[in-house]
C-alpha positions in Angstrom: 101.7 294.1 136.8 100.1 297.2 135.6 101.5 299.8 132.7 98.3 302.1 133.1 99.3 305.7 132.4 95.3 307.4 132.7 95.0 308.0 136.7 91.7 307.1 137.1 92.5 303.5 136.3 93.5 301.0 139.7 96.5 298.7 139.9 96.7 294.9 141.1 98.8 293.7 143.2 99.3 290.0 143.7 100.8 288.3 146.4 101.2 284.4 146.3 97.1 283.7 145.9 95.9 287.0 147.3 95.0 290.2 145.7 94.9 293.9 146.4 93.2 296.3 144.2 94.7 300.3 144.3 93.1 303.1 143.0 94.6 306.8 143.1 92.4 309.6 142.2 92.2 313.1 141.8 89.0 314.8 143.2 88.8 318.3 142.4 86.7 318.9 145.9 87.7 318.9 149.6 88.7 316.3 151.6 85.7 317.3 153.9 83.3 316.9 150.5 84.7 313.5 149.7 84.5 312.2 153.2 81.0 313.2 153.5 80.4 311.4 150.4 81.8 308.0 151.7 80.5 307.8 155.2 77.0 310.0 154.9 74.1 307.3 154.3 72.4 309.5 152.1 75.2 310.4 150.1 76.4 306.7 150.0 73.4 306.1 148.7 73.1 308.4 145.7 76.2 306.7 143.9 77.1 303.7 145.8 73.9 301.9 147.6 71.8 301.7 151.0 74.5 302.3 153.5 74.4 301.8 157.5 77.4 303.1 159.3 77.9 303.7 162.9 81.1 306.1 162.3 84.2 304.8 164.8 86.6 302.4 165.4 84.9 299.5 166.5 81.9 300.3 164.8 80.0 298.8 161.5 78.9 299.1 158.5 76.6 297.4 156.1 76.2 298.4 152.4 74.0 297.0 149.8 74.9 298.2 146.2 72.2 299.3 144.4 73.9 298.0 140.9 74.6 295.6 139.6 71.4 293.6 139.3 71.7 290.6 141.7 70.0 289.5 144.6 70.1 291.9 147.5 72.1 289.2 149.3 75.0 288.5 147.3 74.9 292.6 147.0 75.1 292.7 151.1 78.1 293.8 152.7 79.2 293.9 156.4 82.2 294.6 158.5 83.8 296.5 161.4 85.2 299.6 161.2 88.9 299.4 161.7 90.1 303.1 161.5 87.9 306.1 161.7 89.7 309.2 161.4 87.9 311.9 159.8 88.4 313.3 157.9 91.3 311.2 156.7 90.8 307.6 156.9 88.0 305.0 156.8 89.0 301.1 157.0 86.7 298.4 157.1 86.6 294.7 156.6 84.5 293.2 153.7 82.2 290.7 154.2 80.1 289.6 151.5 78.6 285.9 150.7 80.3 286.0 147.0 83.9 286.4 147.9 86.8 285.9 150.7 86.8 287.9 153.6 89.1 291.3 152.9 89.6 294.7 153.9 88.8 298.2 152.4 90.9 301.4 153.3 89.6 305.3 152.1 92.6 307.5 152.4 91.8 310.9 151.9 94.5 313.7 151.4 95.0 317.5 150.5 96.3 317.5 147.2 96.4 321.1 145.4 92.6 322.5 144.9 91.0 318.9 145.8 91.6 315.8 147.0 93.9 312.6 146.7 91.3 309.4 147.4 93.9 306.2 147.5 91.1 303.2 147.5 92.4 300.0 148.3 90.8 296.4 148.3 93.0 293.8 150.1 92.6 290.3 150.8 90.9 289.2 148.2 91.6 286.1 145.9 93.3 287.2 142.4 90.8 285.7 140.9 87.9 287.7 142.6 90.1 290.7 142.4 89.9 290.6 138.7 86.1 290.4 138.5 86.3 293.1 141.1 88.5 296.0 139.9 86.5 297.3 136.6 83.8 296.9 139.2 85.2 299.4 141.8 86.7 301.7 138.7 82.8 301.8 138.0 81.6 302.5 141.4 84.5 305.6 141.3 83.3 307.2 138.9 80.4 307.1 140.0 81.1 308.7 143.2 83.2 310.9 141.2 79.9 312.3 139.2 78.0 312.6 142.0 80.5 314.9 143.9 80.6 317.0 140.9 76.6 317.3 141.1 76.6 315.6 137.6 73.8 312.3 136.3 75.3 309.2 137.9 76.5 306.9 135.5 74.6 303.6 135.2 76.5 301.0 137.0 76.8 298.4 134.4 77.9 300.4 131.2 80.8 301.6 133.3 82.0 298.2 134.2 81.4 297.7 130.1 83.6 300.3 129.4 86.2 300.1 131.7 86.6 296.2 131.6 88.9 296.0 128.1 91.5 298.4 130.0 92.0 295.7 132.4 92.7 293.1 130.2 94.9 290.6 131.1 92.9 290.9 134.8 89.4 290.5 133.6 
């Protein structure tokens, strides 16, 4: 379904009712960088919200997205940690009031000087998947300019600007 040709832009899958949402992307850092900047609180915080993460299989995690503006609760997320294998792979289900119960995968591989991320969202309805994919593309780069030390992007004029590349999704 998707004819993207820039990288940094995710793919949808759909599957009867369900959706999943794929993103590949080139990080120029190490795999050790970018895993630090998914599961460390404090570094899940500076481009993706307040994060609590008790880091194993089995464990939790709860996030709450600092954008965009909406009430903390339909920002809350919650699962258990499905795979924890540093610094490799972090999968969790997704919980959160506003959609259908789904599942989030990290992979993280060794790919020249940096880093292959693959981010996938399954699980989730198309319909939600399509309000959710310029949303993640958004939360990427963000994480993507705060590994690189650079101003985080506000939340909402990426979405903005990402949206029209999605355009028979969104």
């Amino acid at each position: 379904m998707t004819e993207m040709t820039d990288d940094r832009y995710g793919e949808l899958e759909i599957d009867g009712d369900h959706a999943t949402i794929t993103f590949r992307r080139h990080l120029p850092h190490p795999v050790a960088a970018v895993w630090d900047a998914l599961t460390d609180p404090a570094e899940r915080a500076a481009w993706f919200g307040e994060t609590v993460i008790d880091g194993r299989t089995g464990g939790t995690i709860e996030m709450v997205a600092s954008e965009p503006p909406a009430e903390v609760e339909a920002k809350r997320m919650t699962g258990r940690i499905l795979v924890w294998d540093p610094p490799h792979v972090l999968e969790h289900e997704w919980h959160q009031r506003i959609v259908e119960d789904s599942v989030v995968r990290y992979e993280l591989t060794e790919d020249g000087d940096g880093t292959l991320l693959t981010f996938t969202h399954s699980g989730l309805s198309v319909r939600n998947a399509k309000g959710f994919i310029p949303g993640t593309h958004a939360f990427l780069d963000r994480l993507e300019a705060h590994l690189g030390h650079a101003p985080i992007p506000n939340w909402s004029e990426r979405y903005a600007a990402a949206a029209p590349a999605y355009p028979s999704w969104a």
